[in-house]
VOBA-1610 file (N, C-alpha, C; in pm, whole numbers, padded with zeros to 5 digits, always signed):
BEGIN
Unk+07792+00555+11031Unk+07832+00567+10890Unk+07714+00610+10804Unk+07569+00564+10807Unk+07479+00586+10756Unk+07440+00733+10738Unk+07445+00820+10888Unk+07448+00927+10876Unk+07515+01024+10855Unk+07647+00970+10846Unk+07751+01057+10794Unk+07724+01088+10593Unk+07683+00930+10550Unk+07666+00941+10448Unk+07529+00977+10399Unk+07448+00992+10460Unk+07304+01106+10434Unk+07351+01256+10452Unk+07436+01264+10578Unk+07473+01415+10575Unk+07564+01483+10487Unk+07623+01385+10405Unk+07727+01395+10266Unk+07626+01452+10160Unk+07533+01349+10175Unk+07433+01369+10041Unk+07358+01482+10042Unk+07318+01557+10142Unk+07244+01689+10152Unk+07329+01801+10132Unk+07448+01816+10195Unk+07563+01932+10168Unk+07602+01923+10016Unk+07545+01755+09938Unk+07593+01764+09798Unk+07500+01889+09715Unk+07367+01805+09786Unk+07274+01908+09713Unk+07232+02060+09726Unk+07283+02051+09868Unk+07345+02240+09906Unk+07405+02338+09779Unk+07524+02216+09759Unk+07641+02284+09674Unk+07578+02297+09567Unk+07501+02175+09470Unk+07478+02187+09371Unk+07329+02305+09346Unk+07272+02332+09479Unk+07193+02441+09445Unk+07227+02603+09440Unk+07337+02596+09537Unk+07414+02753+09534Unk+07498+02737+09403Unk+07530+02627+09316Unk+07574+02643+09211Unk+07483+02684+09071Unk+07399+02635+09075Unk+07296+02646+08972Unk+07233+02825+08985Unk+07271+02847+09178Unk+07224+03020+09153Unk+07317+03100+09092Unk+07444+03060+09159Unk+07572+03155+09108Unk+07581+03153+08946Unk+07538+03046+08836Unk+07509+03050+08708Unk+07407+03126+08675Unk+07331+03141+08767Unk+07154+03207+08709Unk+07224+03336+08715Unk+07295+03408+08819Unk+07341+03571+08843Unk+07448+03622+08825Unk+07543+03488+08748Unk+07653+03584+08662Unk+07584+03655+08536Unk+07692+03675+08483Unk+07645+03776+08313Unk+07611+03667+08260Unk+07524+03663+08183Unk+07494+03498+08071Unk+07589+03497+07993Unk+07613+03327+07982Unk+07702+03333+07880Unk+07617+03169+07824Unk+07709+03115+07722Unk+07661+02971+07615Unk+07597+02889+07690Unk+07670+02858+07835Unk+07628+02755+07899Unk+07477+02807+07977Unk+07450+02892+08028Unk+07361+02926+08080Unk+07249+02933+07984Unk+07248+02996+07853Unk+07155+02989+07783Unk+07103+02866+07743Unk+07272+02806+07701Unk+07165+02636+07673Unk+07063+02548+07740Unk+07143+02589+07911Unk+07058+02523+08001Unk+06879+02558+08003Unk+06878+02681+08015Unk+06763+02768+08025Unk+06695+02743+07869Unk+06745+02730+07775Unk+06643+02739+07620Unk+06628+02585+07673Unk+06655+02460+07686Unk+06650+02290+07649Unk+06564+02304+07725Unk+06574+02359+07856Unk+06443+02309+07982Unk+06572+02223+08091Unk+06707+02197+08059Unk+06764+02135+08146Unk+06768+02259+08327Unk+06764+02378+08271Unk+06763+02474+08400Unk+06642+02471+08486Unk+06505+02415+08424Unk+06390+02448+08462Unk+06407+02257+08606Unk+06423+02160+08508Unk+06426+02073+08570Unk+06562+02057+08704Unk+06666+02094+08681Unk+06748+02149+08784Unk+06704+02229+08907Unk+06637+02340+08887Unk+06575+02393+08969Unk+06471+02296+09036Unk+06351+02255+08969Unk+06283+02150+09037Unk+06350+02060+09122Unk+06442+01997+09038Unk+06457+01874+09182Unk+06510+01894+09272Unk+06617+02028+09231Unk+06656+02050+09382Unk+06624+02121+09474Unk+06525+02210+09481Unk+06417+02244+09532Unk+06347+02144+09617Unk+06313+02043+09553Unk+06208+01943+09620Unk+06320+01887+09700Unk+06446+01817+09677Unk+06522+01725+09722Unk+06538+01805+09879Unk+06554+01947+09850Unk+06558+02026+10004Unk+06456+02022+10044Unk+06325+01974+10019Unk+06209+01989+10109Unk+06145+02106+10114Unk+06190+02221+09966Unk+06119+02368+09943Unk+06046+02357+09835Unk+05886+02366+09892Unk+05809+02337+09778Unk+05764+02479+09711Unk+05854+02543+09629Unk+05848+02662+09561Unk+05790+02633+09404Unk+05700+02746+09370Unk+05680+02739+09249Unk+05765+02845+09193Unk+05871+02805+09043Unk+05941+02857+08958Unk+05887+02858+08782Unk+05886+02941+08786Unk+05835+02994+08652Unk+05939+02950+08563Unk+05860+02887+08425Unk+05974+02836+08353Unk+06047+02943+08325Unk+06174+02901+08302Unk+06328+03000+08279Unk+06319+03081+08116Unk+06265+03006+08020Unk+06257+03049+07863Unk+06071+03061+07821Unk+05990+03112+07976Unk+05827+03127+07975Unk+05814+03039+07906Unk+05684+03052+07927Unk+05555+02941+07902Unk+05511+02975+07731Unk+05542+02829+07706Unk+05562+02808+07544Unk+05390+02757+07526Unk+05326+02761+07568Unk+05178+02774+07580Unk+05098+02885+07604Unk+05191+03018+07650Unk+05130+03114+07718Unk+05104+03225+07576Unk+05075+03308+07615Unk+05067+03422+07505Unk+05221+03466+07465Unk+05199+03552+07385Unk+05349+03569+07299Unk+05435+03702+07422Unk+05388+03759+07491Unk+05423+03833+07585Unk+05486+03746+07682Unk+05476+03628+07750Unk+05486+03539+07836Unk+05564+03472+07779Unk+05626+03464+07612Unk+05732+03318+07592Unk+05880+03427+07564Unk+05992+03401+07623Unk+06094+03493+07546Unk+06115+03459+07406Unk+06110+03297+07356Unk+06165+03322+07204Unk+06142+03167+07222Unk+06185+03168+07069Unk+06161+02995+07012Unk+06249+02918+07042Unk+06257+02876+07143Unk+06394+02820+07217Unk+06455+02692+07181Unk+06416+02617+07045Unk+06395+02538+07064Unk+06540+02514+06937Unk+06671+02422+06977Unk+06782+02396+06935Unk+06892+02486+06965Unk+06986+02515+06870Unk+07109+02629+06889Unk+07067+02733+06900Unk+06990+02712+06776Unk+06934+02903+06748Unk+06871+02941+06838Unk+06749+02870+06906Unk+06718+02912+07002Unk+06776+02965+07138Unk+06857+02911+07191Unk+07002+02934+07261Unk+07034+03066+07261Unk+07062+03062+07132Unk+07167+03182+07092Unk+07050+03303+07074Unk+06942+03302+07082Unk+06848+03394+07035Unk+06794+03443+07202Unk+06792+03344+07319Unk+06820+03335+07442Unk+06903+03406+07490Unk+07055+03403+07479Unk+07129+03464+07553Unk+07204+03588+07465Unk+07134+03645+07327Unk+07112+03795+07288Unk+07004+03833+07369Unk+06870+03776+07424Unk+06799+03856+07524Unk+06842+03893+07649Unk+06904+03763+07705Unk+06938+03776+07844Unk+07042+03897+07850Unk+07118+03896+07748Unk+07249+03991+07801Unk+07219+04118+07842Unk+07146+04199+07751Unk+07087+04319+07728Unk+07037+04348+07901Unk+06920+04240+07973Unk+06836+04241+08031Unk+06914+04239+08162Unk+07050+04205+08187Unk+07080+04136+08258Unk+07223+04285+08295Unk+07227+04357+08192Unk+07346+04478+08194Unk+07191+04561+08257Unk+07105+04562+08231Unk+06990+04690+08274Unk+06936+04655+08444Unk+06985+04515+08428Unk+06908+04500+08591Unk+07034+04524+08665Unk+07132+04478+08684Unk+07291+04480+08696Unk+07374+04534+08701Unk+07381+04608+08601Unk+07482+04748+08597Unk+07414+04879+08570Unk+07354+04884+08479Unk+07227+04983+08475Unk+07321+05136+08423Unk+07262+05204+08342Unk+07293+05367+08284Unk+07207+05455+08364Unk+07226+05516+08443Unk+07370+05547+08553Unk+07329+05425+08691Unk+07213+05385+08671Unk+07217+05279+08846Unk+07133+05158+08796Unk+07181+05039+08805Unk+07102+04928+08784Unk+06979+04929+08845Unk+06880+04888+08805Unk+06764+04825+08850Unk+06768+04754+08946Unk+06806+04661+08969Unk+06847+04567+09039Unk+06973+04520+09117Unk+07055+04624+09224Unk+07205+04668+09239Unk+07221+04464+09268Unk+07383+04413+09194Unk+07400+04275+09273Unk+07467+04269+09405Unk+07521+04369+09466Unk+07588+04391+09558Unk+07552+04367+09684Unk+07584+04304+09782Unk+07532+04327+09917Unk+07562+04468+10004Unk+07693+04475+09984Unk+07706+04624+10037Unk+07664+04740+09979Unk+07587+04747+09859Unk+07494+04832+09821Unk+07328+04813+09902Unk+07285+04709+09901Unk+07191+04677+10018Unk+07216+04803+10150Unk+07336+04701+10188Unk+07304+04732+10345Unk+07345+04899+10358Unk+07408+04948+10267Unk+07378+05078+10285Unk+07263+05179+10268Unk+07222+05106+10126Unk+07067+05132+10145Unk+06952+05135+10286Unk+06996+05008+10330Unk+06911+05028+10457Unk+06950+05090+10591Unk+07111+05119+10574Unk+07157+05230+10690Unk+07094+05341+10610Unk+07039+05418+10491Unk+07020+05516+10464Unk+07154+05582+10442Unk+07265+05549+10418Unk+07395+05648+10375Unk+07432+05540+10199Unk+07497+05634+10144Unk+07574+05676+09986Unk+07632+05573+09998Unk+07573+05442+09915Unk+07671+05303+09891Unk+07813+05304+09808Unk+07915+05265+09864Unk+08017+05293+09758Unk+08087+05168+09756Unk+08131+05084+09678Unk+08155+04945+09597Unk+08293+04958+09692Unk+08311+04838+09693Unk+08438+04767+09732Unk+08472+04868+09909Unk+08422+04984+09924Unk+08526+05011+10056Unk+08401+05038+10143Unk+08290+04961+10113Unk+08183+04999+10260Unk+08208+04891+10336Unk+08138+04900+10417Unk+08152+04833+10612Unk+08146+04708+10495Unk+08033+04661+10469Unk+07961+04513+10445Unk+08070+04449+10339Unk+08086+04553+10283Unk+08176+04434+10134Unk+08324+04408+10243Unk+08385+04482+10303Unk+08473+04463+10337Unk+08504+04325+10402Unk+08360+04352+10508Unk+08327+04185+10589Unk+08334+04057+10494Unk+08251+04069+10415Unk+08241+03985+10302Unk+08372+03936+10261Unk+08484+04043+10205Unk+08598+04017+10135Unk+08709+03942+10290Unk+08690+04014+10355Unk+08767+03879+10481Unk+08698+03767+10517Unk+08581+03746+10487Unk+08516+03646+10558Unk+08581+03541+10405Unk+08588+03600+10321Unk+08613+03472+10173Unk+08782+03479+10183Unk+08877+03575+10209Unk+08972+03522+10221Unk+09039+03462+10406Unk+08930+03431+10455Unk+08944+03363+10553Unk+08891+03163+10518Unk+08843+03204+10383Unk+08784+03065+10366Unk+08900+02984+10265Unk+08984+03106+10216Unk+09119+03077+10116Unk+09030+03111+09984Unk+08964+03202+09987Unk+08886+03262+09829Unk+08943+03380+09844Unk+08953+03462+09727Unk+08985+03548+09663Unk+08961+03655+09557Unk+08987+03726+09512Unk+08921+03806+09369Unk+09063+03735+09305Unk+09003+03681+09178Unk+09075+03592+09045Unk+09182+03686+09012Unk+09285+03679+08978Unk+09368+03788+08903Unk+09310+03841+08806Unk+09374+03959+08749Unk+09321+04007+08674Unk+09166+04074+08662Unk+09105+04048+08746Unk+08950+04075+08796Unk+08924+04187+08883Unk+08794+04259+08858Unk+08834+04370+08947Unk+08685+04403+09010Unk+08587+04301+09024Unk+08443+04251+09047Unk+08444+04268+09207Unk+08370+04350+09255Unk+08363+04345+09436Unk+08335+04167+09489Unk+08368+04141+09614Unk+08340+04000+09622Unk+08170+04004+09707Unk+08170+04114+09701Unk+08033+04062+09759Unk+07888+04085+09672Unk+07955+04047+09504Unk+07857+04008+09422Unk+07749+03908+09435Unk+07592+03910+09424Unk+07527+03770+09491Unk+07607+03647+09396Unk+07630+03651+09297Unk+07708+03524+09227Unk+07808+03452+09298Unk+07905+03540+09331Unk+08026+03546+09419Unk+07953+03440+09604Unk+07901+03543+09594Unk+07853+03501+09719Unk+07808+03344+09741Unk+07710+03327+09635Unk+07673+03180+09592Unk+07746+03082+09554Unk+07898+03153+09500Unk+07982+03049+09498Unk+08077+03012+09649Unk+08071+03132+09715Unk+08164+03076+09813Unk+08043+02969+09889Unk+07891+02989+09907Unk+07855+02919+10019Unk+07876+02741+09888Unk+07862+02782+09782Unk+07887+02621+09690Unk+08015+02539+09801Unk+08139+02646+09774Unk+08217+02594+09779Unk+08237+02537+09954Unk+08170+02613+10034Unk+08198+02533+10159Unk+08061+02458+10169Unk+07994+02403+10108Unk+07896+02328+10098Unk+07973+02182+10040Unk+08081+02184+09972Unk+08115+02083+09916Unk+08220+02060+10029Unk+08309+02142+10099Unk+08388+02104+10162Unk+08315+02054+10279Unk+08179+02066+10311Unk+08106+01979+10413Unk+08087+01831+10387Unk+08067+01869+10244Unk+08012+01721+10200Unk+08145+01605+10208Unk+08278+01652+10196Unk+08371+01584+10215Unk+08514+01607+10132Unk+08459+01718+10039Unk+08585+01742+09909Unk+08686+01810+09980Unk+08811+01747+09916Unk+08953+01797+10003Unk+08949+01958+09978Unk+09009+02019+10024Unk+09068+02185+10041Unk+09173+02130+09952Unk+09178+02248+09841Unk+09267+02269+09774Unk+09361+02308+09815Unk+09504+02313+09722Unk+09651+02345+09778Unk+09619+02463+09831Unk+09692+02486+09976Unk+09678+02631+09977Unk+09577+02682+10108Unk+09470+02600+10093Unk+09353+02642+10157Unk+09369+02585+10300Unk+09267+02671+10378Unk+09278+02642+10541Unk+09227+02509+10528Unk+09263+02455+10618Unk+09199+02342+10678Unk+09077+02355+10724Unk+09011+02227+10772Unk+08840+02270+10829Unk+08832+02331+10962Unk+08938+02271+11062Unk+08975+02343+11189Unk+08944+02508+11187Unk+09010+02561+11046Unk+09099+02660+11080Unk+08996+02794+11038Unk+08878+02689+10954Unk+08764+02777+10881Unk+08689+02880+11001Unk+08585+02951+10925Unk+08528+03033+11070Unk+08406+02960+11116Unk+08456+02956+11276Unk+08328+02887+11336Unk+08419+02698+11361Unk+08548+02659+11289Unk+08585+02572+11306Unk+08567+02460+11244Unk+08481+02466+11140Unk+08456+02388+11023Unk+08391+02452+10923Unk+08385+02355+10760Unk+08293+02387+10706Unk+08110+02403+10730Unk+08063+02363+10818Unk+07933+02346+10807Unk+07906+02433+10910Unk+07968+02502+11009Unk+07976+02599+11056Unk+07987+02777+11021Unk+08066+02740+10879Unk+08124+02828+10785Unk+08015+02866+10726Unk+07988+02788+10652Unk+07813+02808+10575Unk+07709+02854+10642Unk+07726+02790+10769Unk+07581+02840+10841Unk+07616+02981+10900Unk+07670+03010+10920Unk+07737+03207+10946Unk+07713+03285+10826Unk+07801+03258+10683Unk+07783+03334+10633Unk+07573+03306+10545Unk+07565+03227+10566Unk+07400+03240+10552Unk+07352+03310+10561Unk+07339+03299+10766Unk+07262+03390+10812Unk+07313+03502+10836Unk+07452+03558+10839Unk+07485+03678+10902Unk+07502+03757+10772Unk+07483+03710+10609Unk+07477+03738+10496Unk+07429+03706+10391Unk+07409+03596+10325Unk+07286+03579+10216Unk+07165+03568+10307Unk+07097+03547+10391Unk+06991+03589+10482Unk+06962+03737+10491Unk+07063+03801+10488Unk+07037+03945+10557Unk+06989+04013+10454Unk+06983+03987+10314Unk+06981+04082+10205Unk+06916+04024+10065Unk+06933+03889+10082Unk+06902+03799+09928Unk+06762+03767+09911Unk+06680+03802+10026Unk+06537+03787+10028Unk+06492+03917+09962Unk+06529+04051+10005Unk+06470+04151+09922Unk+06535+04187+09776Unk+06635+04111+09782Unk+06742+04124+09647Unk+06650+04071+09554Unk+06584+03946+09613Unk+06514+03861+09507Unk+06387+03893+09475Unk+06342+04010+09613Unk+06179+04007+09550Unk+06215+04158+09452Unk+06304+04235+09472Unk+06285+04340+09375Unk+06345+04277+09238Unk+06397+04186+09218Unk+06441+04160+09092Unk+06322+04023+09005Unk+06212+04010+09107Unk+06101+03936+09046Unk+06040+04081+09027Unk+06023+04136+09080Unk+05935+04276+09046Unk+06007+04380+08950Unk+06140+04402+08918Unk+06238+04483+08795Unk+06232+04402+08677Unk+06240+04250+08688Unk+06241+04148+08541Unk+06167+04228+08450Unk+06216+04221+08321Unk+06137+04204+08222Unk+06125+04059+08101Unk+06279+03992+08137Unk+06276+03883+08124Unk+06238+03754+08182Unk+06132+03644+08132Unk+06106+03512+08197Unk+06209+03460+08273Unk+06339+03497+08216Unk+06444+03390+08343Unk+06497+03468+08428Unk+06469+03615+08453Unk+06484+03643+08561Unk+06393+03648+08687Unk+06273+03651+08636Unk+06190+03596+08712Unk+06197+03464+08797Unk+06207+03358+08714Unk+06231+03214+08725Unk+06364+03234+08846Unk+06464+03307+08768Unk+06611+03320+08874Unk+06571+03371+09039Unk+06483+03478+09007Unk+06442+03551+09133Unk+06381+03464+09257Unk+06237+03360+09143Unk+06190+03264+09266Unk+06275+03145+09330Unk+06397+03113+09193Unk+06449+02996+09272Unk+06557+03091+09414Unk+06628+03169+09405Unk+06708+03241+09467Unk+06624+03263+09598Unk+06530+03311+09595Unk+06427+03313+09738Unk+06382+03225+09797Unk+06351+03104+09724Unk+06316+03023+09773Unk+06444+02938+09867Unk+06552+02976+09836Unk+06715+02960+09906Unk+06722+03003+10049Unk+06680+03125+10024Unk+06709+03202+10147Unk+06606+03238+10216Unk+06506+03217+10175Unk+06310+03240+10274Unk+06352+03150+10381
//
């Protein structure tokens, strides 16, 4: 029982760290900025970092309010600050992301791996996204209605390993969803450890060092080291 319930407690903190990434690499929105202007994102990252036993250094998320004026994004300090936060991030975050005509920073995995076959990446119908999009509706995930986002966004991605990180830890499958039997590999913790390595492994390490090296913003930086430090 002891170790069942230590091995509960680590898949908790699995989940809650692929959650805190999948927030860092959607589009910003209120909640993300607040986290990142208070310092609640900076300390999130820390502990769970350490709690995994990855002793990474992360650059504060809203820079160093000691540093020179190049090094702080803004006066972060209450609403306004917030809100003065996530008018920077947005801007920063469409240029690394979506980019006029090619992001800086593509979020895609199947833009990756075509990159490194050397052939013309094209969204939603290459080899890799495809894998991706059965491997998540083999887990009972989906693209949301109404949505029209490839699934093998790194956000996306970070949420499915959340979500079978929690179904390790013990949370029921929703209506609908396979059972743990039925997952790939035959459970959740099996599930996770595949798409890891046979996918956020394969690609999220150089994803992260070109987007510490494209930042021009402090929290993408900060986003870049905690994200690597995931998958190193």
């Amino acid at each position: 029982m002891g170790n069942e319930v230590a091995d509960a407690s680590v898949w908790q903190i699995r989940a809650a760290a692929w959650e805190l990434a999948a927030l860092s690499l959607r589009y910003p929105g209120a909640e993300l900025a607040g986290a990142a202007a208070g310092g609640e994102w900076d300390e999130a990252a820390g502990e769970i970092l350490a709690a995994l036993g990855l002793p990474a250094e992360v650059p504060a998320a809203a820079g160093d309010p000691a540093g020179p004026p190049a090094a702080r994004a803004a006066d972060t300090a209450g609403p306004a600050g917030a809100d003065a936060l996530l008018r920077a991030l947005r801007p920063e975050a469409t240029r690394l992301f979506v980019g006029a005509p090619e992001p800086a920073c593509s979020p895609y995995e199947g833009v990756w791996a075509a990159e490194a076959d050397g052939v013309q990446p094209l969204l939603f119908v290459n080899p890799r996204s495809m894998e991706v999009e059965r491997f998540m509706r083999s887990c009972g995930l989906g693209r949301p209605e109404g949505t029209n986002e490839p699934l093998d966004h790194v956000a996306t991605e970070c949420e499915l390993l959340e979500h079978l990180a929690l179904r390790a830890a013990g949370a029921p499958a929703s209506e609908g969803a396979p059972a743990d039997a039925d997952l790939p590999g035959g459970s959740p913790a099996a599930a996770y450890e595949a798409f890891l390595s046979g996918h956020a492994q394969a690609w999220m390490p150089a994803f992260a060092e070109r987007l510490a090296a494209e930042a021009r913003h402090p929290f993408y930086r900060a986003a870049a080291a905690y994200l690597g430090a995931l998958v190193d």
